[in-house]
N, C-alpha and C positions, 0 to 999 in steps of 0.2 A: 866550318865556315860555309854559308849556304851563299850561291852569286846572286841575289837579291838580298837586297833590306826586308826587316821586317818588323812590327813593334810588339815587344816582347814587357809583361809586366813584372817586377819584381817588388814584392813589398815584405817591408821588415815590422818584425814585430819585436818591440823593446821590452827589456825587464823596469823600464823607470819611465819616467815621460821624457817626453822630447826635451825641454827644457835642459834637464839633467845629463843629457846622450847629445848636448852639442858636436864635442869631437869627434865622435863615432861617427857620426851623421855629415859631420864635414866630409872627414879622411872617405867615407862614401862615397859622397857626392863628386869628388875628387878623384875618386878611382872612374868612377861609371864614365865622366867626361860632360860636352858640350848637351851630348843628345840624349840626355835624361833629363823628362821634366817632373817634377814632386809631384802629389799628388795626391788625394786621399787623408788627409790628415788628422788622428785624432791622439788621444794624450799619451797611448804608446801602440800608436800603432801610424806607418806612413809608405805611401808606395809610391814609384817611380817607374813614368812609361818613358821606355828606350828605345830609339831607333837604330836598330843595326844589323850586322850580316852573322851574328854569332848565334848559336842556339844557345837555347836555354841551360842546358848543361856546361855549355863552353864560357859562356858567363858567369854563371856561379863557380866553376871552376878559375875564371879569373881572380872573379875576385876575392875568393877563399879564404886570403889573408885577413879581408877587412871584416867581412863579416862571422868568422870566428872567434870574436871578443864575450869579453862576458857579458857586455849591457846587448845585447842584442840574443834573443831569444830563439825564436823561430825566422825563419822565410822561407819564401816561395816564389818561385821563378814560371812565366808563362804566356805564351805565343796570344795575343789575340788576334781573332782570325775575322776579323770583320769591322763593320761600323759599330760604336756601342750607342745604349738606349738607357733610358734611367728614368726615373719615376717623376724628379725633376728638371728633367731637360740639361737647358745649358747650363744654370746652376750648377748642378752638380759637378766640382772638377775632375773627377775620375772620366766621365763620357766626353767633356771639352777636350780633356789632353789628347786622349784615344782619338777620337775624331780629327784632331790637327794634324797628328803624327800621321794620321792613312790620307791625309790631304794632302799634305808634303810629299809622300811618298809619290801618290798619284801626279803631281807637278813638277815628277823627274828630281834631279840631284839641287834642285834649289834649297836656302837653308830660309827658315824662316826670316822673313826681312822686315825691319820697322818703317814706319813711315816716311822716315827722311832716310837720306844716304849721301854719305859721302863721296864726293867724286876728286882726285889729285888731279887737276889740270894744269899742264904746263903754260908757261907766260914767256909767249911769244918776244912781244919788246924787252920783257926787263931780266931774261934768261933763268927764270925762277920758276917756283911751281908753288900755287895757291890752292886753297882749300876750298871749294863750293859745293854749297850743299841743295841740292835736289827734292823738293818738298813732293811725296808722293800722293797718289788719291788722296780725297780728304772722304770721310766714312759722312754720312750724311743721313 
């Protein structure tokens, strides 16, 4: 466990296409958690950038269980250490995700946030608490 975050990529490489490796692909996505985003997608082959404090080794040893099956081939596990660049720019979503995940990082412990938000405010006169929601910048 390293005391900073850091984003780490793991990508899996399937013996079938993704179609057919639903489950595997869940119970995945399900072990990794919130702060894994997909990524890289082709008909067997998919990666996932992770934001966390684990090294590379301690993650794949996590999650050892899931990807020891048989529809899943190979992986690989690995720290990227910078901004990424791509032939395509933002298109490309392997250099977006990367990009986001060292953005986030750099804006402290905030988690990615959508545009609205919720806010629980309590009501004064009628002793209850109502829902209102907070429209945030609009992108322009």
């Amino acid at each position: 466990m390293f005391p900073y975050k850091q984003v780490v990529v793991l990508q899996i490489f399937l013996k079938y296409e993704l179609q057919y490796c639903e489950r595997e692909l869940k119970a995945l996505r399900q072990a990794l958690g919130r702060n894994a985003h997909p990524c890289m997608h082709e008909r067997r082959h998919i990666a996932f950038v992770i934001t966390t404090q684990e090294s590379p080794s301690e993650l794949v040893q996590r999650l050892s269980d899931v990807l020891e099956v048989d529809n899943i081939e190979d992986w690989t596990a690995g720290v990227m250490l910078g901004g990424c660049v791509g032939k395509h720019g933002v298109m490309n979503s392997f250099v977006t995700k990367v990009n986001l995940a060292y953005r986030a990082l750099q804006n402290g412990p905030t988690k990615y946030l959508r545009d609205r938000q919720t806010f629980i405010v309590p009501d004064v006169c009628k002793r209850a608490s109502r829902k209102m929601s907070v429209k945030g910048p609009s992108a322009r």
